[in-house]
C-alpha positions as CSV (number, residue, x, y, z in Angstrom):
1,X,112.7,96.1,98.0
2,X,109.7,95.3,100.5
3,X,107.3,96.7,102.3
4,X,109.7,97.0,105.6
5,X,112.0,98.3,103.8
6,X,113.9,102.4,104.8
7,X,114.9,104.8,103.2
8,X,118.2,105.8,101.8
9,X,118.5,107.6,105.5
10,X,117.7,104.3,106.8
11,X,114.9,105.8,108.8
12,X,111.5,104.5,108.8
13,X,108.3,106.4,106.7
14,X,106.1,108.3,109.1
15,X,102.9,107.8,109.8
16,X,100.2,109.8,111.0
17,X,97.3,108.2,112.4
18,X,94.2,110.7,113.6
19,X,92.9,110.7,117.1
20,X,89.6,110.8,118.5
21,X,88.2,113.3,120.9
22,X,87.4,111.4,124.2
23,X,86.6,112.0,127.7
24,X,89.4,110.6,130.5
25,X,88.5,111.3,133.8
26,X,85.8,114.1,133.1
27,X,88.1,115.6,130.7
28,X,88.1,115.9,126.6
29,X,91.2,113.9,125.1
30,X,92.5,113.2,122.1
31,X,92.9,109.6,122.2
32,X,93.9,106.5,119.7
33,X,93.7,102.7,120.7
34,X,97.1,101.1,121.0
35,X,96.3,98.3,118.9
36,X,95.8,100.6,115.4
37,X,99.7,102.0,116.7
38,X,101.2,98.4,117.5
39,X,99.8,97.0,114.3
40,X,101.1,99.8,111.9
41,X,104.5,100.2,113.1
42,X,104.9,96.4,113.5
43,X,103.4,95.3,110.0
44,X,104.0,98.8,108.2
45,X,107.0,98.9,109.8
46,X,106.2,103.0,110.1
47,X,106.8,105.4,112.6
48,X,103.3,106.6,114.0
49,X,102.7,110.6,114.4
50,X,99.3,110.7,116.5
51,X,97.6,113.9,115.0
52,X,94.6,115.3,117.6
53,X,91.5,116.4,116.0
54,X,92.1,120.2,117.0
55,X,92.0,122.8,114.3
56,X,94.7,124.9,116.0
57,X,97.0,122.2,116.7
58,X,97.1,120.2,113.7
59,X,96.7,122.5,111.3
60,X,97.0,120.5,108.0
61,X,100.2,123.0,105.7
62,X,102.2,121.8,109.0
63,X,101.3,118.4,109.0
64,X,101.3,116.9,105.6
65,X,105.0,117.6,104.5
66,X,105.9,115.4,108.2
67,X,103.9,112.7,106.5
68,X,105.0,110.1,104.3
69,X,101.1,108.5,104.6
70,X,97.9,109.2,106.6
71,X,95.8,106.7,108.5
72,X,92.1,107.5,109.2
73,X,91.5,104.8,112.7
74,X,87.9,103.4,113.6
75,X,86.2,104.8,116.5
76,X,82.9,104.6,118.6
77,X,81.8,107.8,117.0
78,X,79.4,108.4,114.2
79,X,80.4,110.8,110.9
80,X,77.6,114.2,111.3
81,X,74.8,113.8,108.9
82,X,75.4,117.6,107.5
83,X,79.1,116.3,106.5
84,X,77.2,114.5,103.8
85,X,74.5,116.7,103.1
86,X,71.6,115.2,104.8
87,X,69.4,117.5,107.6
88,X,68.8,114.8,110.7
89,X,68.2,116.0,113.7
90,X,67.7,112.5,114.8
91,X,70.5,110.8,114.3
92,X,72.4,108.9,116.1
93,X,75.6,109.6,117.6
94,X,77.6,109.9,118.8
95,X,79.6,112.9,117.1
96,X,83.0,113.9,117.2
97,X,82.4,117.0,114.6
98,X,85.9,118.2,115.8
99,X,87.4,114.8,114.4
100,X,85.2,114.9,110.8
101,X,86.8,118.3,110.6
102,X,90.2,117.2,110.8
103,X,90.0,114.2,108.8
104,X,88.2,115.7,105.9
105,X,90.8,118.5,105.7
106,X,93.6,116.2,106.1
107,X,92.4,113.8,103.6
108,X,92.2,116.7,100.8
109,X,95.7,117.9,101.7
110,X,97.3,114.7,101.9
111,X,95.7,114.1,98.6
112,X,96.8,116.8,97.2
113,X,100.3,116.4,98.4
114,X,100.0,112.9,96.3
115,X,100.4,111.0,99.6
116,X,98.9,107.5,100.2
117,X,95.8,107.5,102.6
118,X,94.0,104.2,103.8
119,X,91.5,103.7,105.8
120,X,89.6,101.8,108.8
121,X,85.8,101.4,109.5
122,X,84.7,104.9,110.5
123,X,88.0,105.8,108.3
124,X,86.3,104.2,105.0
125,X,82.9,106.2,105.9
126,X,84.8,109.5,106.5
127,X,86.9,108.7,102.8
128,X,83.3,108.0,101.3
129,X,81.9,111.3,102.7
130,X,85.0,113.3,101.3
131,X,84.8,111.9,97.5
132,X,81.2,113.0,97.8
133,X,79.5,109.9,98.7
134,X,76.9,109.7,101.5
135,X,76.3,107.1,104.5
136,X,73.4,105.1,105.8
137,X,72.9,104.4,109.4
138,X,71.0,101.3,109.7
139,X,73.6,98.6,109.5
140,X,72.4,97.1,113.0
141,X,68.8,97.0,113.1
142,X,67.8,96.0,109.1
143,X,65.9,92.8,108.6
144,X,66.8,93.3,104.8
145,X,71.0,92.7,105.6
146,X,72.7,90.6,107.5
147,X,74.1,91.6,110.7
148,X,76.7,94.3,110.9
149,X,77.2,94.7,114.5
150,X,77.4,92.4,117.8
151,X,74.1,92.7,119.4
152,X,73.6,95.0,122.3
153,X,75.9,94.4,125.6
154,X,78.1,92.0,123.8
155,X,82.1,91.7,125.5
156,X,84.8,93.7,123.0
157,X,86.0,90.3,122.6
158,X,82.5,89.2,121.4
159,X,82.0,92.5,119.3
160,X,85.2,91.3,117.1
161,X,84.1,87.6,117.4
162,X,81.2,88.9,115.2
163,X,82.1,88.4,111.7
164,X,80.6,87.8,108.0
165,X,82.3,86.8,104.4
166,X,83.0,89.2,102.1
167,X,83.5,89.2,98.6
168,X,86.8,90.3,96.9
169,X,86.7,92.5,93.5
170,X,88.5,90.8,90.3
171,X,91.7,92.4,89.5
172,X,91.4,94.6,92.8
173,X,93.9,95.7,95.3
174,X,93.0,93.2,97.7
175,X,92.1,89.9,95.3
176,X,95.7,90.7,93.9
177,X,97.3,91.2,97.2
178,X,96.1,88.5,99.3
179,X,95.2,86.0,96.0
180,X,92.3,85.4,97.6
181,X,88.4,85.8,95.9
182,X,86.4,85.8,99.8
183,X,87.3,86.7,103.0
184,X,85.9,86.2,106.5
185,X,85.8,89.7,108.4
186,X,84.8,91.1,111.6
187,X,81.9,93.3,111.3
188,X,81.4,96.5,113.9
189,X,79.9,98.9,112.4
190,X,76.3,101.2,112.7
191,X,77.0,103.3,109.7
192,X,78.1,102.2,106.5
193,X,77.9,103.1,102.2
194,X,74.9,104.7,101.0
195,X,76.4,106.3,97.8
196,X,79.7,105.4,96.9
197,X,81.8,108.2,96.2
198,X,82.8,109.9,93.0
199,X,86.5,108.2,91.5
200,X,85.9,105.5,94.2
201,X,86.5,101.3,93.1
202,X,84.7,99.0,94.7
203,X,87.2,96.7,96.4
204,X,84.9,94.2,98.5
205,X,81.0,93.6,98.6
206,X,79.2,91.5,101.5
207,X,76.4,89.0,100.4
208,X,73.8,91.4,100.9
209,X,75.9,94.1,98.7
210,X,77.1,96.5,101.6
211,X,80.5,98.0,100.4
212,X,83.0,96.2,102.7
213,X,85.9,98.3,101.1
214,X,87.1,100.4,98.3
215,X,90.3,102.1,96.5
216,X,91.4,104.9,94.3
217,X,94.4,106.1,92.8
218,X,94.7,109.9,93.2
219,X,97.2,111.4,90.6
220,X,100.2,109.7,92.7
221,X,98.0,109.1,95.6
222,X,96.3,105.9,96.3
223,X,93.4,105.3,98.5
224,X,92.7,102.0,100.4
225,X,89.9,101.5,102.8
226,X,87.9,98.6,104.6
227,X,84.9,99.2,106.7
228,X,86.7,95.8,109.2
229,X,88.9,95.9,111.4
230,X,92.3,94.8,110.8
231,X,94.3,95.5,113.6
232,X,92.4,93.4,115.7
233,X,94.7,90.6,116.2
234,X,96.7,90.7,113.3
235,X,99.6,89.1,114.3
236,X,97.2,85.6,114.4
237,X,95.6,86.9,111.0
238,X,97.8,86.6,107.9
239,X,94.8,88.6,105.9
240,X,94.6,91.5,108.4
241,X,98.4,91.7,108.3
242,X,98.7,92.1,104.9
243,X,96.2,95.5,104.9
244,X,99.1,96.7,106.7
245,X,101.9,95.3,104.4
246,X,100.3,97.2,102.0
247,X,100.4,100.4,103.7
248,X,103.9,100.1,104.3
249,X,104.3,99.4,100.3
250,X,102.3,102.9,99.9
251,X,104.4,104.8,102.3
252,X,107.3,103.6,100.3
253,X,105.7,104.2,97.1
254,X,105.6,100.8,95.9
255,X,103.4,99.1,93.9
256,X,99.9,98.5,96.6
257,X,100.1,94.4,95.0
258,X,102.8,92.3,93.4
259,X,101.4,90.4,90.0
């Protein structure tokens, strides 16, 4: 059995990917880019379920039994200082508290439920935060790492372009997975590890020892996250295809790596 494989139903797992509160046309939205959609249902092969970050309208005892498998996306937006117990007025944003509110909560119920979570970029920070672990904030603008982030007024295209090796964990999910010991990977992100979380594996380190990504196994729950971003282009990247293989492997509760 592989990772597109269905169910005895012959339907496909389900999905659900959280959205981010934006503004469209002067309005607050709940919004998700297509690109983390097209690349889970095509290289998952899942069913996506967007879920908003609204309290009332995703509250988490009706969601999780819906879900084979949660997805926490990257987004513009920065994970609230007080979610990880430090007192900032000052920092940078911006927030979407509404979203951290969801995705914690989610996270602990799909969790709970024994349901496979993985995450993205601001999805690996908000997966740190909820195992306890705290952020730092200065991945742009410190001379002591290397750089993080496109600089300022850089084209999406260029923001993507931007990219750094990373170093693969022995015996880790991904070293097993892609048989590979370093990877080249785009690099957009502000915030980044601090702490790493309690029950949380180290899964990938940058040269200047940033966590790049990390896993856990949950009771029957595992936990994949990369701070990168695979579903940019991953139909012309064999590596960031194979993050979502191996979500479609977890949503069918297969082994995360073949040996």
């Amino acid at each position: 059995m592989n990772a597109r494989a269905k169910d005895a139903s012959g339907l496909r797992p389900v999905l659900g990917l959280i959205a981010c509160t934006r503004e469209v046309e002067g309005e607050r939205a709940q919004a998700v880019i297509n690109r983390y959609v097209i690349a889970a249902s095509r290289h998952a092969d899942a069913s996506v379920l967007l879920i908003p970050s609204l309290a009332d309208a995703a509250q988490t005892a009706d969601v999780v039994p819906r879900l084979d498998g949660l997805l926490l996306t990257g987004s513009p937006s920065n994970v609230e200082t007080g979610r990880y117990g430090v007192d900032d007025p000052a920092a940078a944003g911006p927030f979407d508290p509404d979203r951290d509110e969801i995705a914690l909560s989610l996270v602990a119920a799909m969790l709970d439920a024994g349901k496979p979570v993985f995450g993205v970029c601001r999805g690996l920070q908000e997966l740190n935060v909820a195992f306890g672990g705290r952020l730092r904030r200065d991945m742009a603008d410190n001379p002591a790492l290397i750089g993080h982030h496109a600089p300022a007024g850089a084209t999406l295209e260029q923001m993507f372009a931007h990219e750094h090796d990373v170093t693969l964990s022995p015996n880790g999910v991904l070293r097993r997975a892609l048989g590979a010991d370093r990877l080249r990977v785009n690099s957009v992100h502000y915030q980044g590890v601090e702490t790493l979380g309690a029950g949380l594996t180290i899964e990938a380190v940058a040269d200047d020892g940033v966590v790049e990504a990390f896993s856990a196994q949950v009771g029957r729950a595992p936990v994949l996250a990369v701070q990168w971003h695979p579903e940019w282009a991953p139909d012309a990247n064999p590596q960031s295809a194979a993050f979502f293989q191996i979500l479609g492997r977890a949503l069918r509760r297969l082994p995360l790596a073949i040996l």
